[in-house]
C-alpha positions in Angstrom: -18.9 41.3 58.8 -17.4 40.9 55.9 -17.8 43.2 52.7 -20.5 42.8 50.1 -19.6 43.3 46.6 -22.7 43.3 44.5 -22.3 43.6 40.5 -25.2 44.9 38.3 -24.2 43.8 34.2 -25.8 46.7 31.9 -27.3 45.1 28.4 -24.5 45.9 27.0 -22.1 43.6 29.5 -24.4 40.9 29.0 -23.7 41.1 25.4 -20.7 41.1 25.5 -20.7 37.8 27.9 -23.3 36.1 25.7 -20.8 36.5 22.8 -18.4 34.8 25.3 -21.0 32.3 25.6 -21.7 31.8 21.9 -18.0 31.5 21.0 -17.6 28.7 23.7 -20.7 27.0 22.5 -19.4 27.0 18.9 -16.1 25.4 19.9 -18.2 22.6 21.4 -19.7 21.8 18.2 -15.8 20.0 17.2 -15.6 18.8 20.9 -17.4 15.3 21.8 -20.5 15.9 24.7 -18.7 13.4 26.6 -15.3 15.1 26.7 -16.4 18.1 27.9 -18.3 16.7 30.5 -15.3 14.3 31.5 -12.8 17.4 31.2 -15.5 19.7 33.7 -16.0 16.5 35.9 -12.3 16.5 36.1 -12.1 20.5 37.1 -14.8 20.3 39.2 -12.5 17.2 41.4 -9.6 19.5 41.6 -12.3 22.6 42.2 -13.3 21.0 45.4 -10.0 20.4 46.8 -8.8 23.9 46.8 -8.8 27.0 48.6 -11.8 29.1 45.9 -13.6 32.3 46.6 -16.7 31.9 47.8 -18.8 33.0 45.0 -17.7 29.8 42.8 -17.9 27.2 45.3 -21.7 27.9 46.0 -22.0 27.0 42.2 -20.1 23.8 42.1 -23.1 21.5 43.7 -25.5 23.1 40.8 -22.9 22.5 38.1 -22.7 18.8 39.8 -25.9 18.3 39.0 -26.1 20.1 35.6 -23.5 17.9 34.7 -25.6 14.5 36.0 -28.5 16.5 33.6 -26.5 15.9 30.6 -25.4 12.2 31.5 -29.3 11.2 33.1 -30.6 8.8 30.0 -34.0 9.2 32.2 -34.3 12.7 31.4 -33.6 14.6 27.7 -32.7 18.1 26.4 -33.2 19.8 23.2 -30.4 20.4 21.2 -30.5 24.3 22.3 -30.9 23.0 26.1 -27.8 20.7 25.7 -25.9 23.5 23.6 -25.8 26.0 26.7 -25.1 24.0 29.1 -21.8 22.3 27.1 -20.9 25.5 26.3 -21.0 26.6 29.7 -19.0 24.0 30.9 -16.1 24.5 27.6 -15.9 27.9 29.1 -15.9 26.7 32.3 -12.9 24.6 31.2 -11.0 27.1 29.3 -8.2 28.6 31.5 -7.4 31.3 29.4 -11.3 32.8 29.0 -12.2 36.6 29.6 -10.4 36.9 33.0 -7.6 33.8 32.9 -7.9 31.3 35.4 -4.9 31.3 37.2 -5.0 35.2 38.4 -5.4 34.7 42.4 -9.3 35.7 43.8 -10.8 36.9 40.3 -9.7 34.3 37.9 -12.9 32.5 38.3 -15.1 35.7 38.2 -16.0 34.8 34.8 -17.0 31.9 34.8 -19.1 32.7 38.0 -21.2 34.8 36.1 -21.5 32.4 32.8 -22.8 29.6 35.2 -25.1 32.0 36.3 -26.0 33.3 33.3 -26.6 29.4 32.1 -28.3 29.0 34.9 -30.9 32.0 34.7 -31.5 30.9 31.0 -32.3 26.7 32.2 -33.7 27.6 35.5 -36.9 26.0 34.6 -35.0 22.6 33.3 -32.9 22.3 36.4 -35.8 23.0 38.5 -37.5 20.2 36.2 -35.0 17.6 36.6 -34.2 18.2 40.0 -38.0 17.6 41.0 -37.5 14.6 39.0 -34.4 13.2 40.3 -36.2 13.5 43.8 -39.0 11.9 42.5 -36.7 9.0 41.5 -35.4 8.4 44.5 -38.2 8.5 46.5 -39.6 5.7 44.2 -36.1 4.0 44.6 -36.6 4.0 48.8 -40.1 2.2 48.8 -39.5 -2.1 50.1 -38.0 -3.9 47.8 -41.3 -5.9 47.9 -43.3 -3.0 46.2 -40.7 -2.3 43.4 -41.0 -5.7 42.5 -44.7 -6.1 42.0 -45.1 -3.0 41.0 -44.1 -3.3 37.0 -45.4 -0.2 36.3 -42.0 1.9 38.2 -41.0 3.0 34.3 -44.5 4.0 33.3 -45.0 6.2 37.0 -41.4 8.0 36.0 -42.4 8.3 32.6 -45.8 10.0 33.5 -43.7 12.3 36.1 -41.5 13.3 33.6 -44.0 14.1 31.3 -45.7 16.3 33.8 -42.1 18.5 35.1 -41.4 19.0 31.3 -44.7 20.4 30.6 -44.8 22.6 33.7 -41.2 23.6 32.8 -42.8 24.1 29.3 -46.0 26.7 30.5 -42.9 28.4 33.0 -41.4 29.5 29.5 -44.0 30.5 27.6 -45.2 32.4 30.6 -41.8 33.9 30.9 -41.5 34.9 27.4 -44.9 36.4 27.5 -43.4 39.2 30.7 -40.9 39.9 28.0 
């Protein structure tokens, strides 16, 4: 069996690792949105075609689809929405972050926890969009007989979309109410 490492961050640590996440997010505001998700896309290629630890490769299918998030013109963000996840991905992209990259088994212990600190903060929205993206393609498999007479396809994703984003909506408010 192998050994379990388990890290608890104090306040303080994740203070210090928002900052981390602040500073990327304001060196995406002179970056273009597409860039950084072209430059991740491009990591996340050479990601899955080496030899990683573990605890980043179960992230890279949830950063696959963060990434189709940003990109979906089906489905929008606020700007604060779209904010952490670009920044998460410019850290993401940023060899020479808090730990640098290229240090053998920790390198990528950083980001680790800034995708799952992203993650924790949109875990509502990803929930939201991947219910949606389901949703989508489910409507996508009915007969091609049905999509065609059925005109309203746009209007039934619309009214779906509608629905996730205000149950994603009550999931925050609830949230910040435990607070």
């Amino acid at each position: 069996m192998p050994p379990k490492l388990t890290i608890t961050l104090s306040d303080r640590d994740l203070r210090h690792f928002r900052r981390e996440l602040d500073r990327a997010r304001a060196s995406v505001q002179i970056a273009d949105d597409e860039e950084i998700v072209a430059a991740a896309r491009d990591l996340l290629g050479s990601m899955r075609h080496s030899k990683l630890p573990d605890f980043v490769t179960e992230r890279l299918d949830r950063l696959e689809t963060v990434m189709a998030m940003l990109g979906d013109r089906d489905w929008t963000l606020t700007a604060r929405e779209r904010g952490l996840l670009l920044g998460s991905l410019a850290y993401l992209c940023d060899p020479e972050d808090i730990i640098p990259d290229d240090i053998p088994g920790i390198g990528l212990l950083d980001d680790a926890v800034m995708i799952a600190l992203a993650f924790r903060d949109l875990r509502h929205q990803i929930e939201a969009y991947e219910d949606f993206v389901a949703f989508r393609a489910a409507l996508a498999q009915r007969p091609a007989r049905l999509r065609r007479e059925e005109a309203g396809t746009a209007a039934k994703l619309a009214r779906r979309r509608a629905q996730l984003i205000a149950r994603m909506r009550r999931r925050q408010a609830a949230e910040r109410r435990r607070k």
